[in-house]
Each structure stands twice: as C-alpha cells, then as structure tokens.
N, C-alpha and C positions, 0 to 999 in steps of 0.2 A: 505363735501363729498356727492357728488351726489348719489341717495336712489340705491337700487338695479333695475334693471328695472324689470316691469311685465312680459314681455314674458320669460326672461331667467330662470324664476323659473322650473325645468323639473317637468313633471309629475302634478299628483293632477288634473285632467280635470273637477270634478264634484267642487270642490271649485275654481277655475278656472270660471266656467258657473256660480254658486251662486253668484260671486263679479260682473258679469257681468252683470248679468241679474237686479243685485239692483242698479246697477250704471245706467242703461236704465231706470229702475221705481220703485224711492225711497218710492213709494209707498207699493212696497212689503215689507215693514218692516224689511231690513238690512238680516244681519245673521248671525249665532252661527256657529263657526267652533270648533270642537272637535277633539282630538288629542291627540298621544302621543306627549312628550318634541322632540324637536330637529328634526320639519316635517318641518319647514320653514311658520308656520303660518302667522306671525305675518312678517318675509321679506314681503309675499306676498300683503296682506292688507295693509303695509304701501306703497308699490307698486303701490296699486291701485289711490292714487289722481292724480300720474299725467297722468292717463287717462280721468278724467273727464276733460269734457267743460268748459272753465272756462265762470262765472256768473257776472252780471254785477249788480253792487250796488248803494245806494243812497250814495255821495261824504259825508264823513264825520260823517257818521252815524255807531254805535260800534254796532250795530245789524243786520248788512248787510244786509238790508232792499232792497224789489225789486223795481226798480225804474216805471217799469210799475205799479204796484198794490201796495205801500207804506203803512206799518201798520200806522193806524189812530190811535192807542193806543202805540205805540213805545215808549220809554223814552225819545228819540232823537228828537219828532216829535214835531213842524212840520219840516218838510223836505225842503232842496231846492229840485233844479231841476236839478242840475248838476248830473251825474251818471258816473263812472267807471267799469273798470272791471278787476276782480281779476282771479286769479288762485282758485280753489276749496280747502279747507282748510279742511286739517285732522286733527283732536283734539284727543288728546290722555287723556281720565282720568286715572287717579294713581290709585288704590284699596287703597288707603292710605289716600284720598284726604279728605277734610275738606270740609261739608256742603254749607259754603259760599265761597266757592273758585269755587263746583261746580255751582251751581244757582248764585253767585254775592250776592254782600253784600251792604248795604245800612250804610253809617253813620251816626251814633246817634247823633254826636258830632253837624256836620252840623245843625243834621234836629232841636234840642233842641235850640243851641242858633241863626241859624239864619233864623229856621221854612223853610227848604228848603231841596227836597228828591235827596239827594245826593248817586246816586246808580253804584255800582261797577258792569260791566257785569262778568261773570263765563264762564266756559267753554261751558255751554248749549247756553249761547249766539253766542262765538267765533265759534261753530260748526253748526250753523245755515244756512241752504241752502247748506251742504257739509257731509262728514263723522266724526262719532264719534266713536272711536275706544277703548275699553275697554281690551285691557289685561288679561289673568286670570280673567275674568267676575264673576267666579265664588266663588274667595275672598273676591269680594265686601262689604262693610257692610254693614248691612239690611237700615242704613237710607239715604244711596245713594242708591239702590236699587228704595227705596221709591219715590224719587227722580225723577229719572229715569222711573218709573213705571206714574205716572203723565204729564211727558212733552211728555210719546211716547203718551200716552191718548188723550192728549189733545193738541198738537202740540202747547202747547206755557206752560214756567217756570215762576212762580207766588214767588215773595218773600215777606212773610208776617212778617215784625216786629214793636213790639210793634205800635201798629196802624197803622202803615204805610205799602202800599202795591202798587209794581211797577209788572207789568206783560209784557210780551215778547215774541213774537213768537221762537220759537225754533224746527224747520221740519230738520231733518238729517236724514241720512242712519245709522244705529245703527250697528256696526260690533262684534263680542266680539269672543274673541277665549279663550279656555281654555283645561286643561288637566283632563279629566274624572277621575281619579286617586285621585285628590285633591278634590272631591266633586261635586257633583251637584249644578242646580240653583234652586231657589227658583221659583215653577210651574207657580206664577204671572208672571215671568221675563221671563223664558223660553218661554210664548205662547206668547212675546210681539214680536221675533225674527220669519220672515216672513219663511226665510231659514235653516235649518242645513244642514251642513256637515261633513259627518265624514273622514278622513284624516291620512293617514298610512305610516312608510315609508316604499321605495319600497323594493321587496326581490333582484331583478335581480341586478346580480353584476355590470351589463355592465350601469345600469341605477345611480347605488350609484355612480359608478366612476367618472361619468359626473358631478353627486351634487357638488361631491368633486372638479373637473377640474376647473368647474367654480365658484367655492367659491373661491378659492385660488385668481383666477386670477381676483375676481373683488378686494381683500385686496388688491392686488400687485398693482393694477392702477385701482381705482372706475374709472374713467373719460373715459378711454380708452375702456374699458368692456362695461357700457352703453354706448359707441358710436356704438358699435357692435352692438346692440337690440338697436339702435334709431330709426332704418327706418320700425322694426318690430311694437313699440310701437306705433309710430304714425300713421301707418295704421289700429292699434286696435282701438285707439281712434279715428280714425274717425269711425270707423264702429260704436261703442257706441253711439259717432254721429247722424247717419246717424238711424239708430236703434231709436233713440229718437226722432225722426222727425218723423217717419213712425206710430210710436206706436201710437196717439189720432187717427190712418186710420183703427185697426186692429180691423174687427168685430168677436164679440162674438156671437154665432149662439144659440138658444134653441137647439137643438142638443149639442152642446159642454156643456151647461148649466146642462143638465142632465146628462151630463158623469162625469162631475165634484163632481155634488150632490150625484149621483150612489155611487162612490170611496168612496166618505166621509163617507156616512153613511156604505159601506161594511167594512169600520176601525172604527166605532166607534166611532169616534172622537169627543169632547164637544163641543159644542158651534158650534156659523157659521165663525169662524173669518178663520178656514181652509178653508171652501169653497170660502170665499173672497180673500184668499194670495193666491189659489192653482189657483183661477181664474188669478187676474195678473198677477202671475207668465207666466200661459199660454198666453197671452196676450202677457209679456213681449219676452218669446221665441220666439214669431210667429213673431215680431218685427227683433228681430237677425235675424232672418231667412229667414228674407227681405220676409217673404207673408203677406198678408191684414187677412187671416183667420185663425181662432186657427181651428187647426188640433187635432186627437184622440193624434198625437206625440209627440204636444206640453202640453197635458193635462196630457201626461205619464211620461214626464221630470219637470213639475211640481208637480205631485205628489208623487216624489220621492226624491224631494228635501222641500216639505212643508207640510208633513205629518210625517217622522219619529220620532220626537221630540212630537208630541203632541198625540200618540197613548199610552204614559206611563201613566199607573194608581197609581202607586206610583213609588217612588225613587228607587227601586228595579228590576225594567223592564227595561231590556235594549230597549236603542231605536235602532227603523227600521222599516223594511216595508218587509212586505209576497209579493214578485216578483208575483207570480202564482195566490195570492189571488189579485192583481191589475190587473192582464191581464183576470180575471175572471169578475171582477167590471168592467172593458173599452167592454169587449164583452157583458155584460147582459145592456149595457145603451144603444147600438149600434141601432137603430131602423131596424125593422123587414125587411129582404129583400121579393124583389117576387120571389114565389117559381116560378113561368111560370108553362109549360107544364106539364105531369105526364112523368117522365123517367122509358120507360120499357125497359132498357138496362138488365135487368136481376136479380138474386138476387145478393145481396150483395153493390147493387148501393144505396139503400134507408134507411133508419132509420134503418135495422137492423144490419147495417155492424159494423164493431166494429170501435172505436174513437180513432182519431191517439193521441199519447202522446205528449201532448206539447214540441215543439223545447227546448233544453235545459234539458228540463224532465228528470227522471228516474222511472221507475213504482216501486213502493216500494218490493222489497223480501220477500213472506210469508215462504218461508224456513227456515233453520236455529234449532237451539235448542229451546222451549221454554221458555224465560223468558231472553233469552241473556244474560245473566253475569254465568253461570253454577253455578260455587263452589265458584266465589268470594264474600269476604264480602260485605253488603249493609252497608252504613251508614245512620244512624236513619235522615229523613226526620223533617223539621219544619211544624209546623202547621201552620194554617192560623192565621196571625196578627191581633189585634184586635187595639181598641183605648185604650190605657195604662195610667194608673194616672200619675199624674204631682209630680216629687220628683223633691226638691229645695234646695239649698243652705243658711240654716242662713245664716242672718243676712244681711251687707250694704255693696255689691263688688263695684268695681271699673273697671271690667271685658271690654271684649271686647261686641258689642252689641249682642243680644239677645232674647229669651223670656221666660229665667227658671227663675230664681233668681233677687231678686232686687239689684240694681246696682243705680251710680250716674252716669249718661251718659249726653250727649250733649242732648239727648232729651226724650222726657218724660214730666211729670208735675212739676209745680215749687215746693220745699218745704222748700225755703230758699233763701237766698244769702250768695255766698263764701264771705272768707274773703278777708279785704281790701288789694288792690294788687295783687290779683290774677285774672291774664286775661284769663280765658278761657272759653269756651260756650261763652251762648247768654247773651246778655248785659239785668241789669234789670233795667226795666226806672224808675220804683219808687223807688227802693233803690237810684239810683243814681242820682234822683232831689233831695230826703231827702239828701245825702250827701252835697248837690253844694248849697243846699237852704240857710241856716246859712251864706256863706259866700259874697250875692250877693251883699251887700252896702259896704263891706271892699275892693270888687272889683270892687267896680264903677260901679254898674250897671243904667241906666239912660235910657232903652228903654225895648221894648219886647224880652223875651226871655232870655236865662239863660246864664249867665259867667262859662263855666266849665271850670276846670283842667283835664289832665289825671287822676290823684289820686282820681277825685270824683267817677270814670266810678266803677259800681258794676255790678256783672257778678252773672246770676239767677245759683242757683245749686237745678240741676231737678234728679228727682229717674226715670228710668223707667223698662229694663231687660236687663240683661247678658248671652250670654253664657257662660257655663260649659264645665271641661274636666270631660266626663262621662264613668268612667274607669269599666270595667265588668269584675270581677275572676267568673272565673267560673266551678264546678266542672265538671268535665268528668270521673270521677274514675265509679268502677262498680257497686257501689250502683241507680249510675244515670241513668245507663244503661237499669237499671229492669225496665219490666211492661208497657215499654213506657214511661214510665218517663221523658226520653229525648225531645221527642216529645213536650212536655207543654213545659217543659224547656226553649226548643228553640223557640218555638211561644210566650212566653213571655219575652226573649230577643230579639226579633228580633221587636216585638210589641215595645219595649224600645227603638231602635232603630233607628225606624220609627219615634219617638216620638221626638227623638235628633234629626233626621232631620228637624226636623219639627222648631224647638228651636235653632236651628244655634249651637248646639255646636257640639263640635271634640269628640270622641269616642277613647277608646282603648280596646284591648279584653285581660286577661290574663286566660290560662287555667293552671289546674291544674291536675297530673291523673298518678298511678303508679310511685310515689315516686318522680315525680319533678315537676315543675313547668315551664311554657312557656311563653316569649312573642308572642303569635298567632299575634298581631297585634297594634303597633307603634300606639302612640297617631294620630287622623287625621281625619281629615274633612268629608271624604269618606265617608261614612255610607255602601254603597253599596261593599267596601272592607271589612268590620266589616261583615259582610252577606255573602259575600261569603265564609268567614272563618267560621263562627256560622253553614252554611250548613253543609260542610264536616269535621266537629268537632269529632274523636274520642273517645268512651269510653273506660272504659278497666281499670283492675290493683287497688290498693289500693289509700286511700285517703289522698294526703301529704296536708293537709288545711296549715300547717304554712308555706310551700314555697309556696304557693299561696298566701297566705299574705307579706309573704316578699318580693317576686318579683313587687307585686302590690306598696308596699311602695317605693320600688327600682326606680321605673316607673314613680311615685309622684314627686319624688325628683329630678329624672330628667329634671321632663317637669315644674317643677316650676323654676327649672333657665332659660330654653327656654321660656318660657310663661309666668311670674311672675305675672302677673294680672288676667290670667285665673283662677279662683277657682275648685276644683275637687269635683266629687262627685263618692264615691268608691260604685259599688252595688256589693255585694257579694250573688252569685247563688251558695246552697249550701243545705245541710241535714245536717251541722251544725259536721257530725261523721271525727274523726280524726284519721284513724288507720294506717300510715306510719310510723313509726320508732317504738324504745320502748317507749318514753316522746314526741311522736306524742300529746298527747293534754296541755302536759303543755308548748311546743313550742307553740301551733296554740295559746296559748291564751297572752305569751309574746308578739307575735305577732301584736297581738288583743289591747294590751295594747299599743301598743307600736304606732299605729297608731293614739289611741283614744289621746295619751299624743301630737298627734303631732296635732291635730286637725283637722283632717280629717273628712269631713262629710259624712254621709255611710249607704247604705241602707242594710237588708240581705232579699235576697230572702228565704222564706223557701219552701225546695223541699219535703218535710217528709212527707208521706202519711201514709195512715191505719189505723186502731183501733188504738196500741201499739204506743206513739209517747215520744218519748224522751226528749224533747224538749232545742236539742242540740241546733241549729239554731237559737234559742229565748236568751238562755245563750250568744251567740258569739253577737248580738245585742246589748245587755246589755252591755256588754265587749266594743267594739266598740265606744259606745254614742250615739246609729245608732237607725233608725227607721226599725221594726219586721214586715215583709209583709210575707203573708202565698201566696202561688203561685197561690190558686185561688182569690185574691184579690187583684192581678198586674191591673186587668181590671177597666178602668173608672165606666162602668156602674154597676160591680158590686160593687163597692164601693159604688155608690149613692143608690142601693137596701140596701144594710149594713146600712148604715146613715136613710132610711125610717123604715126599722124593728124598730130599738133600738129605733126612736123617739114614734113610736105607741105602 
C-alpha cells in the first residue's frame, strides 16, 4: 500500500516547515514533534522519505557508504568502485527494541573458532545518510537512549564485545514524535533534537471534516488518493532539491551572528548548541526561501522552532517561547540606525511621545478588584523543590531499566553467569571457553581455535538499576491543612518527584481527605501529570488513613498484573492520626498489616510538627516494615548534615 502522501496531510504548517527544513540540512539535528494522540504525527513523518533525493551508494556495501568520500574504517571496506543509487531510507526503531538489533551484533561463535569479526549491521547502520524515526521516543529505554545519545555525538555507532570492536559511520535526520501525556525525555536526549514542534488538532469544523474526507478516501483506494497529490509532491521535492543546492551559497552576516546570540542569551538557554541549530536552521530557511542571505525573518522562524524545548529547567516547565520577549531580543541586536537631521516638527515628534503597543499587544488592565479571585478559595501553593534522598527497593528486581533499585538487566557489571541454557544478554567469553575447553579432542580439534556447540555458549548475568512504580497516599484531611503545613508537604513530594524523573520510574498519586479515599492519578510515566495534581490538591475534613491505605493496596494489585516486573515502592505522606470512622485506627492498622504481609516496600513521610508529638507516623512505619522519614529529612543534603553531626 502506497504511504500517505506529504502534502495531503491538512494543516500543522510549523511541523510541516520543521520536516522541511531538516530534510534541507541534516545538520540541524532532526526533530521532536509533541502532540496529542490521533494529530497525524507519525502519517506525516513517515510521508516524509519520499521527498528526499535519493543518495547514491557504494554497490554492495551494508553501510551505504558514499561513493565520492568512502569510510576508510567501514566493515565492508575496502570498497570497489561501482556505485548506485537508492531511494532515501526511513528506519523506524521499536521502543521495545533490543541493544544488538539496534547497533548490530557481532558473532562470537565465528569470531572464537575461526578468529574472524563477523558483524551483524542494526538499524543505525540501515539509517545511515537517511531518516531515523523513533515513535513514542519518549518510552524508550534508558540503554537505547544511550545508545542513541553516542551515534548523534559522534556520527558514527561503535560495537564493543568481548574484545572485539567494529565501528561505523552512522549521520541521519533523528525524527521522534511523542505524547506529552506519557512522559517526558530524558534532558540528554531532548537537547540532541535540533527542532520541536508542538502539534494540536484543529478546532474548525470545516478543517476536521477534510481530515476525515480524506482519510476515508485514501483506505477506500491508497493508489488513486496519492495520484491526486503526486504532482503536488513531486514539486515539493524538487524544491527540497533545489533548496539543498542553494544552501553551501547562503551567507551568514556578523549582523545575523549577533541576532542569533542576542536571542539565546535573552532565553537563557545552556550551552551553545542553540546558537549552532538556531544558526542552521536560519541558514536552512533562507535556502527554502531561494535568497543567498539569512534575513532578521529567518533568524525569527528559527528561533521559534530551536529554542522552545531547551528553555526547560526542569520536567516541570512547560515548553515554549515569550513571542514579545523574541521581538524584544531581534530589536535590541538590530544595529543602531542614523538618526539624520534634528526634527523640529513639533512636540510629540521626539522621544517624549508615548510608544506605540506592539502589533498583537494588549496593554495589560490596572483596574479591576485587588487580588482577583475576591471570595474564592486559594489552594495551598508548593514550595520550591529541592534535591530529595534516594529510597529503593530491597533486594534483586528484574524490573524494567533504571536508576533506584538494583535489578538484573542486559547491562550493568558482570556478577555471574546465567544458567546453562539460558540465551539472553550478552554472551560471557570466559564461561564459555571454560565450557567448550574439556571437550576440544573428543571433537577433533587439529588447528587454531575452538570447536564449540550452541550448548557451550554462556550468557554474563549483570546487576545494574530498575525502575519503580513509586505510588504516593497522601493525606489532605485538615490536620495537613494547618500552619502551612501543606506547603512543605507538597515541596517535598513534588522534590520526590522530580527525583522519579530523574530515575525513570512511573508515579501514581493517591489522596486521602474527609472520609474517603481517591485515585488523583493512574500509575504513569508523566511525572508533570503527578504535579499538576499535587498543585491543586485540596484539604479539608477528617482523616480516613485506612481508605488511603486500602485504595493504595487496591492500586498495587492492579498494576502488578499490568506491569509484573515493575517493583513498587508505596510512600505514605501522613501525621500518622486516624480519626474517620469509630475503629478509624484499628482499620488504618489492618491495613497497615495487610500491606506489610504482602510485601510491599514503603516509605512514611512524617508530617507531625511541634513540641507535643505523638508519634503516630513512626507506629504506622513499624506496622508497615517501612522506612520512618521525618519531613524535614526528605532532603539530600540534610541527610549528609545528619550523618556528619552523629559521626563527630
């Protein structure tokens, strides 16, 4: 079935210009499309190869190596002379994908008995000089990530086993779309993407219907549909073309140089890699746009496409761009006009006249009631995050990858070899000559190098990290409410957080408050959903602790049939006091048992302040099998103050 075509996508004109401009100059380092479900990401992007030019290769060679300039280090090499040419090849990775599937796999088997590096290429090979298209980027596992993070580095993927090591150039357009919803990337991976865009659908009725018109009608006949948008596409691609021809012509002015630099530093942004993508970009525009000169307008449409994503200071910040504070930055770089003559037109002609309000504008209203909300309720604000100690999981998971808990994963350090039989991870070469050694004169061996069987082959088992599902109850009742109380509360779950994001695991929130209990928020990857619930978190009402516990258990049990490898770690935010029902505390403590029999790992926040202290929250720990954290000692660094007191 022939793809969908590019032009027939309606709408989206800024990820439209983002595919465009990186399909001109793979240099700009691809791009992140963000979006809700069902915008047409991913039609789009897979739309895009067949506009590229197609690339002409060395004949024969699994690294599509360029026949003018042929890698001298290739696997393949040396090279003849013959060359073809192909169509531009889009690679799609799976977020599921397996290490050596992505980078290519090397056989041990070969290389042991007939000393010869026998190498599998991967998908970083296959996507070489073309698009690499990543899905949901934001599932990924942290050791494709890794991965990834190294070939955009260094434009070429390195396979290192057991001694042996083949390397590969590997230069693509990196594309990845994903749904904010499910999580964010990991800040290494995010600044590696030259471009974002963010991507909505439309409201206009008259616009949906079309989506609809022609969806229908390319299932009913693909063939027929793209012959409709054949003669559109192929005059996009030429311009692409034509665009990429022009682009080594387009000069970069010291004037444009400081407009660029102006921007950057009026956003703040780290490092220079924005001033380098924000430059090509404009480079690349001024290319589309068939002139030789980057223009202040090409500097305006790449800063607004290479800058929103890297102005986040943490997971928590939405991305985007101040419109008003960039037309502030392109005006203060602008270099000084002459003023000419003196104008004596009169008053009001000169610096004292008053400044018109930028196009667009609105002058803000000092009118009004003070304080805006009159009579309505505020709810209690979080403080500011801190860096949060590391709570873990006993013992040896098996989890998805990681950095709380230790876990047996495909990577990490060796501390073992699995049992015989067991194929997975990486192959260990010295269990597995100890295996084959014993048998080499029963099997004729008569030269260099080793006779194996499959059965000798032994597979290293490595420890390294997992994540966790890190499940938060949390009281809201009106004990929490007092004094500000809340306030810490939530700047120490939110610092927790922060802290799972950091750790790759999934979050869930349960609150508890006036007699019942709540799912606030579905196990999930989001952390930035977990936050915006923790914001606007009400208090209020008496304290039902044992349907906060049950529901939390409720929630466990669920997500251990969905996730069954995931390990949880329940933290209980609480003052420990149970006063909802009549047998409010000999429930919360069934409860309590009831978790602890199922083996649940579990932290308790204690919220209890003042002189007079109960020390209900320390009992429910106990109860539990759970580690006792007093709320001002959620903090890293106060923890290592703690640790220096007691040793002096």
């Amino acid at each position: 079935m022939r793809p969908y075509p590019f032009t027939a996508v309606v709408g989206m004109p800024d990820l439209r210009l983002g595919l465009v401009l990186s399909a001109i100059s793979p240099a700009i380092g691809g791009v992140l499309v963000r979006g809700e479900k069902g915008t047409a990401k991913s039609t789009m992007v897979r739309a895009l190869a067949g506009l590229l030019p197609e690339v002409d290769v060395v004949e024969g060679c699994r690294f599509s190596c360029d026949p003018a300039a042929p890698d001298p280090n290739c696997p393949d090499a040396p090279h003849g002379t013959r060359a073809v040419r192909r169509p531009a090849r889009l690679v799609e990775l799976p977020v599921g994908a397996a290490e050596d599937r992505v980078i290519g796999s090397l056989n041990l088997e070969r290389a042991l008995t007939e000393g010869v590096t026998d190498f599998q290429p991967g998908l970083l090979a296959a996507a070489h000089r073309g698009l690499l298209y990543v899905d949901e980027v934001n599932l990924l596992h942290d050791h494709l990530v890794d991965t990834l993070l190294d070939a955009a580095a260094m434009g070429r993927a390195t396979v290192e086993r057991e001694g042996v090591s083949v390397s590969h150039a590997a230069r693509f357009v990196l594309i990845g779309t994903m749904n904010p919803e499910e999580g964010e990337l990991r800040p290494q991976l995010l600044d590696r993407f030259g471009l974002t865009v963010e991507v909505a659908a439309s409201r206009d009725p008259e616009q949906r219907a079309e989506v609809i018109r022609r969806r229908l009608a390319y299932e009913a006949d693909p063939d027929a549909f793209a012959a409709r948008f054949e003669d559109t596409d192929a005059q996009l691609a030429a311009e692409i073309a034509a665009a990429q021809k022009l682009l080594p012509s387009v000069e970069l002015s010291d004037e444009a140089l400081r407009q660029i630099a102006e921007v950057c530093a009026a956003f703040e942004v780290d490092g220079m890699r924005a001033d380098i993508v924000t430059a090509r970009t404009a480079v690349a525009h001024a290319a589309w746009s068939g002139r030789t000169e980057v223009s202040t307008e090409d500097i305006r449409v790449a800063a607004r496409l290479a800058l929103p994503h890297r102005r986040r200071r943490n997971p928590f910040d939405a991305p985007g761009i101040d419109e008003e504070q960039l037309e502030q930055a392109l005006r203060d770089a602008e270099p000084p006009e002459d003023p000419g003559p003196p104008d004596d037109d009169g008053p009001g002609s000169g610096s004292d006249a008053p400044a018109e309000t930028p196009q667009g504008q609105q002058q803000p209203e000092t009118g009004g009631e003070p304080g805006g909300g009159g009579s309505e309720q505020q709810s209690v604000g979080a403080g500011k995050p801190y860096r949060a100690r590391m709570f873990s999981v006993a013992g040896l998971g098996e989890g998805a990858h990681g950095k709380r808990s230790r876990a047996v994963t495909d990577a990490g350090r060796t501390i073992g070899v699995r049992p015989p039989g067991t194929r997975a991870g990486r192959p260990h070469l010295v269990a597995t000559v100890r295996a084959a050694a014993p048998h080499q004169r029963s099997r004729g061996r008569d030269g260099a190098g080793l006779v194996l069987r499959p059965s000798d082959l032994r597979f290293a088992l490595r420890e390294g990290r997992e994540g966790n599902l890190v499940l938060f109850c949390v009281d809201a009742s009106g004990s929490m409410g007092a004094k500000s109380r809340m306030r810490e509360v939530k700047a120490a779950v939110l610092s927790l957080l922060l802290d799972a994001y950091q750790r790759r695991d999934k979050v869930g929130l349960v609150t508890f408050r006036a007699g019942a209990a709540e799912l606030a928020l579905p196990p999930t990857i989001s952390v930035e959903a977990a936050a915006a619930r923790l914001e606007g978190l009400p208090t209020g009402g008496r304290t039902p602790l044992a349907e906060g516990l049950l529901e939390a258990a409720r929630v466990l049990r669920v997500e251990a049939v969905r996730d069954p490898r995931r390990r949880p770690l329940l933290v209980v935010v609480t003052d420990g006091r149970a006063t909802s029902g009549a047998d409010a505390v000999a429930r919360s403590q069934q409860a309590a048992d009831m978790l602890a029999g199922a083996g649940v790992a579990s932290v308790v926040m204690d919220c209890e302040t003042g002189r007079m202290r109960l020390g209900l929250a320390a009992e429910l720990a106990a109860r539990l099998g759970g580690e006792h954290v007093p709320l001002g000692e959620v903090a890293a660094d106060t923890l290592a103050t703690e640790v220096r007191r007691r040793a002096a």
